[in-house]
N, C-alpha and C positions, 0 to 999 in steps of 0.2 A: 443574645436574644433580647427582642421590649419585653419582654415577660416569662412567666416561667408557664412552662407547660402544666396544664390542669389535669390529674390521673386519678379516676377511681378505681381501687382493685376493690374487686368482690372474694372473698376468700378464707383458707383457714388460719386459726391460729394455735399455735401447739407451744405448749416446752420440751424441749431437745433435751433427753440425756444422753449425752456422747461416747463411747469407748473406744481407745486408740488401741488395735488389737494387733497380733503380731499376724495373722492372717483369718480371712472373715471365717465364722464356722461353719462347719458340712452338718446337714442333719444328724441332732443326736451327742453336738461334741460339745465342750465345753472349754472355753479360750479365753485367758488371761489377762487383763490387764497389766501393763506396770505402769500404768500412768494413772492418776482420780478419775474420777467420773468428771466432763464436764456440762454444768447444766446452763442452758441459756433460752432466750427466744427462739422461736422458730414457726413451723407454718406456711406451708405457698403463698398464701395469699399475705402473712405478717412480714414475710421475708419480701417480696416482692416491692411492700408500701416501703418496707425502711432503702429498700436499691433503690426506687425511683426517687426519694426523698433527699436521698445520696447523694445522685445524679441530678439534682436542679427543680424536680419538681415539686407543685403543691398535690401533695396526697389526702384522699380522702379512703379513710378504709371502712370498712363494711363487711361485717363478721358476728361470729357469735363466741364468745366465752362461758366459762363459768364464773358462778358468783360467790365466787374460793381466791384465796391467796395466789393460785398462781394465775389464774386469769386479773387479780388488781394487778399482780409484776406486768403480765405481757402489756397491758393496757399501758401500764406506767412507761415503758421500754419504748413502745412506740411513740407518745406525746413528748419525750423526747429524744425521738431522732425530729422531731418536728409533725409527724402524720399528725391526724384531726382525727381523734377515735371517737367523733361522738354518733357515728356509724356504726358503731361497735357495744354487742346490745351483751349484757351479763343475767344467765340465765342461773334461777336460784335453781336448790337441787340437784343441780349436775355439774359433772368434772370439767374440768379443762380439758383440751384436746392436747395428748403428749404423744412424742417421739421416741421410741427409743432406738439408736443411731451405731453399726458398730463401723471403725474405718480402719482397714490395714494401711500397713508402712507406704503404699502405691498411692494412698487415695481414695483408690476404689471402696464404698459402700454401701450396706446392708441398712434398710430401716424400716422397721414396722411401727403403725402407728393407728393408737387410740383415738378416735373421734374425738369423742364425747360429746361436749357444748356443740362439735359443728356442726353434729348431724342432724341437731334442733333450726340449724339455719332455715328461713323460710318466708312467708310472706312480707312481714316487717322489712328482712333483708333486703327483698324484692322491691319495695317499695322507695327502702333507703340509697337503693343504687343508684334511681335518679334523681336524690334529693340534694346534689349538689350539682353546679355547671363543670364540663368536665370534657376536654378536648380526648382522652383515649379515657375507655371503661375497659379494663382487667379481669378478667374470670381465669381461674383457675381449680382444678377438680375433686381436692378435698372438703368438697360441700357438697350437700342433697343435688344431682341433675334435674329434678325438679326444679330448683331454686336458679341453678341455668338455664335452661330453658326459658323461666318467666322473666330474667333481666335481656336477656338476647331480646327475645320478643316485646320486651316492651322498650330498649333503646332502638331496636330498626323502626319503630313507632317513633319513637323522637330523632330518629336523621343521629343518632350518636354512633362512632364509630368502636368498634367493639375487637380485642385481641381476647382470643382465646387458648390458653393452654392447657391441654387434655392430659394432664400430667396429674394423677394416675387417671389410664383412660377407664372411662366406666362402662360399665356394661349400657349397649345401645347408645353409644359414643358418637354413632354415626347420624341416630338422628338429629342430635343438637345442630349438624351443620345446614339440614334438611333446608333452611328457611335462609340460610347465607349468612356467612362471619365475615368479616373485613381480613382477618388477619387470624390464623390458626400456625400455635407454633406446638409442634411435637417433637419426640425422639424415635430411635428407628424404633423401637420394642412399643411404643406409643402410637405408632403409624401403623403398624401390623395390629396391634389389636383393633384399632379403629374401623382398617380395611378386613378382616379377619383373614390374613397369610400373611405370612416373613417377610419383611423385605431385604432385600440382596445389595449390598456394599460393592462397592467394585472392587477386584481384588488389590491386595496389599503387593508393594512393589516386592521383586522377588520370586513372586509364584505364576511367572509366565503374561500376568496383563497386564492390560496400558494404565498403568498405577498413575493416578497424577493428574488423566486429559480431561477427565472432567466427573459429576457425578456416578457415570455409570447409567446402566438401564435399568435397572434396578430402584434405585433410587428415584429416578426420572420417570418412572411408571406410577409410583408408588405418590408422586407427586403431583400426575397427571388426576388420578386416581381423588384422591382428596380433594383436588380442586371441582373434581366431577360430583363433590358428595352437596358440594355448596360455599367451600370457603372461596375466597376473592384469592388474596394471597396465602400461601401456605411455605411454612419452614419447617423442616426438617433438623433437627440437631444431630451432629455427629460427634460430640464432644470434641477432644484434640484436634482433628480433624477440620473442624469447622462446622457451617453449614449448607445444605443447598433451598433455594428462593421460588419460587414457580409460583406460576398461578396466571395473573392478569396479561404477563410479559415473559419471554423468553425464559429458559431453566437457567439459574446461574450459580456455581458452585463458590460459595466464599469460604474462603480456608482460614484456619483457624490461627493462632499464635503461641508460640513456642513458648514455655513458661517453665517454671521450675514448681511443679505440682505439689501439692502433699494432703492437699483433701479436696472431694468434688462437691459435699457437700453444700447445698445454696448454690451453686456454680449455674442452673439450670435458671434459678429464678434470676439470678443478677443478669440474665441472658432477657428474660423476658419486659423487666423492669427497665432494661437500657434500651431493647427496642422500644416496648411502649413511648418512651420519653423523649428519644430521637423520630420516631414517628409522627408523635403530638409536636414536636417542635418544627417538624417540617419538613424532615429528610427523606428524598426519596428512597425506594426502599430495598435498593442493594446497599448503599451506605449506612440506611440506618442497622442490618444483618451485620453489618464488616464492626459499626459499633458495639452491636451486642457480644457478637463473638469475643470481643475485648473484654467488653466485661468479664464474659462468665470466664474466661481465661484468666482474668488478675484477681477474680472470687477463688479460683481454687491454691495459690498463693502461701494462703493462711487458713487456719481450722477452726471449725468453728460453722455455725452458719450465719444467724446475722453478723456476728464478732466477726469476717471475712466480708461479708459484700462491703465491693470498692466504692471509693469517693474519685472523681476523677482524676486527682493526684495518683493516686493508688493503679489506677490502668494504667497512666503515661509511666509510670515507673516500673510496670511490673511487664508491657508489651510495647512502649514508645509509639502508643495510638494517642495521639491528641483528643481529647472529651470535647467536642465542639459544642455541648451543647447545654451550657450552661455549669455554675456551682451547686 
C-alpha cells in the first residue's frame, strides 16, 4: 500500500478479568478455576483500535473511560499498540468499564460486563468522531445507541463510510439502520435479535441436508432482511464456519479456516478490525470477508483478548492467508 489505511473506531473500553473454567456455569453453580485470574485490556471498541493497529492501520479511538487507575492502564495499553487515545475522554467519578470473562477447555464463552465510564459516552464523543480524517469509521455497541445514532448521522453528512457492528445488539437495533450503514457485520443470535426471529443455519452434514452448497435459506433470508432495514452490505458471522456477504451484490458464502482453537474471545472484533482495514485499503468486498475470517480464526489461537488479536505474521502462520494489506 502508498499509505496506511485511516480508521476511526467509536467504542468501548473495559478490563477483562478472564477465568479458564473446566466447563461454563448453569444457573446457580459454582466452577473452579485451576488457573489465576487473567487481567488485561479489553472492550469492542479497545479491542477493535489495537486489531486494526495490528493490521497496518492509523487508529483513531474515541471512547470513554474512567478517571481511576484502570482507565490510566487501558489508555496507556492502547498508546502503545500505537492508537491515538486523545479521543479518549476520562470521566471523574466513575468506574471503568469491566469484563468479567469465563472460557471452557473448547473456547466457548460466557461474559458479562459493567459499563460504567461507557455509558457516560455522548455528545463530546459525537463530535470527536469526526474530528479526525478517516477512510472507515467503526461503531460498535457497547456504548449509549444514542451516541450511534448521532455518529451515523452525522458521517452520512460527511460522505464518510461507516462499518457497524451490532455486537451486543441493542434494543431497537433496527432503527440505527433506518437511514443506511455502509457495512453492518453481525452474528446469527445478533441478526435474530435485530430482525426479532431465529435465524436458521443450514443443516450440519449428517442430518439429511445439502451441508456445504451454500449459506442456506435461512441465512440468505435473514440477509435479505437486514439489507431491507438499510445496510448497503451486510455480514453475517458464523464463527468456524465462516461467513455469509449480501447486500449490494449477489449472496456469497465465505468459509472459514480451520485452526487449532482454544478461546473465542476477541475473535469477533479481530473479525471486524480486519474487515474495516481491508475495506479502507480497497479490497472489494468478498476478499476483504475471506480476510477477516482469517483474522478472527488466528484471534482464537491464543487466550486472551487483546493479548490474541493477530499481527499479520500471526494469520499466515496460524491459517496460510497471506495479510495483503499492509504491517
Amino acid at each position: 500500500m502508498q499509505q496506511r489505511p485511516l480508521v476511526t473506531v467509536v467504542g468501548s473500553l473495559n478490563t477483562d478479568i478472564s477465568l479458564l473454567v473446566p466447563h461454563l456455569p448453569r444457573p446457580g453453580e459454582t466452577v473452579l478455576s485451576a488457573a489465576g485470574a487473567d487481567v488485561g485490556g479489553g472492550g469492542k471498541g479497545a479491542n477493535q483500535a489495537v486489531a486494526a493497529a495490528r493490521l497496518g492501520a492509523a487508529v483513531w479511538m474515541v471512547g470513554c473511560c474512567g478517571a481511576d487507575e484502570f482507565g490510566a492502564r487501558l489508555r496507556a495499553g492502547l498508546a502503545a499498540e500505537g492508537v491515538d487515545v486523545s479521543g479518549v475522554r476520562a470521566v471523574a467519578g466513575v468506574t471503568s468499564g469491566l469484563a468479567l470473562i469465563t472460557v471452557d477447555g473448547s473456547g466457548e464463552n460466557a461474559i458479562a460486563v459493567a459499563a460504567g465510564a461507557n455509558a457516560l459516552a455522548g455528545d463530546p464523543e459525537a463530535a470527536a468522531a469526526l474530528a479526525a480524517p478517516c477512510d472507515m469509521l467503526v461503531l460498535s455497541a457497547e456504548i449509549p445507541a444514542a451516541l450511534i445514532a448521532a455518529v451515523l448521522d452525522r458521517a452520512r453528512a460527511a460522505g464518510l463510510r461507516c462499518l457497524l457492528n451490532l455486537a451486543p445488539a441493542p434494543a431497537g437495533a433496527a432503527d440505527l439502520l433506518a437511514s443506511g450503514v455502509d457495512w453492518l457485520v453481525v452474528n446469527e443470535q445478533e441478526a435474530a435479535a435485530v430482525l426479532g426471529h431465529p435465524v436458521a443455519r443450514p443443516p450440519a452434514a449428517g442430518t439429511g441436508g445439502a451441508a456445504g452448497a451454500g449459506p442456506g435459506d435461512g441465512l440468505a433470508a435473514a440477509v435479505a432482511d437486514l439489507a431491507g432495514l438499510g445496510a448497503r452490505q451486510v455480514v453475517i458471522t458464523l464463527g468456524a464456519a465462516g461467513a455469509v456477504l449480501g447486500g449490494t451484490g449477489p449472496l456469497v458464502a465465505v468459509p472459514g479456516f480451520a485452526v487449532a482453537s482454544v478461546d473465542s474471545v476477541g475473535a469477533g472484533d479481530a473479525f471486524v478490525a480486519a474487515l474495516a482495514v481491508a475495506v479502507a485499503a480497497g479490497a472489494a468486498p468478498a476478499a476483504a470477508v475471506r480476510a477477516a475470517c482469517a483474522a478472527g480464526a488466528a484471534a482464537t489461537t491464543r487466550r486472551g483478548a487483546q493479548a490474541a488479536l493477530p499481527r499479520p505474521a500471526d494469520i499466515s502462520a496460524a491459517t496460510g492467508f497471506p495479510w495483503p494489506y499492509g504491517e
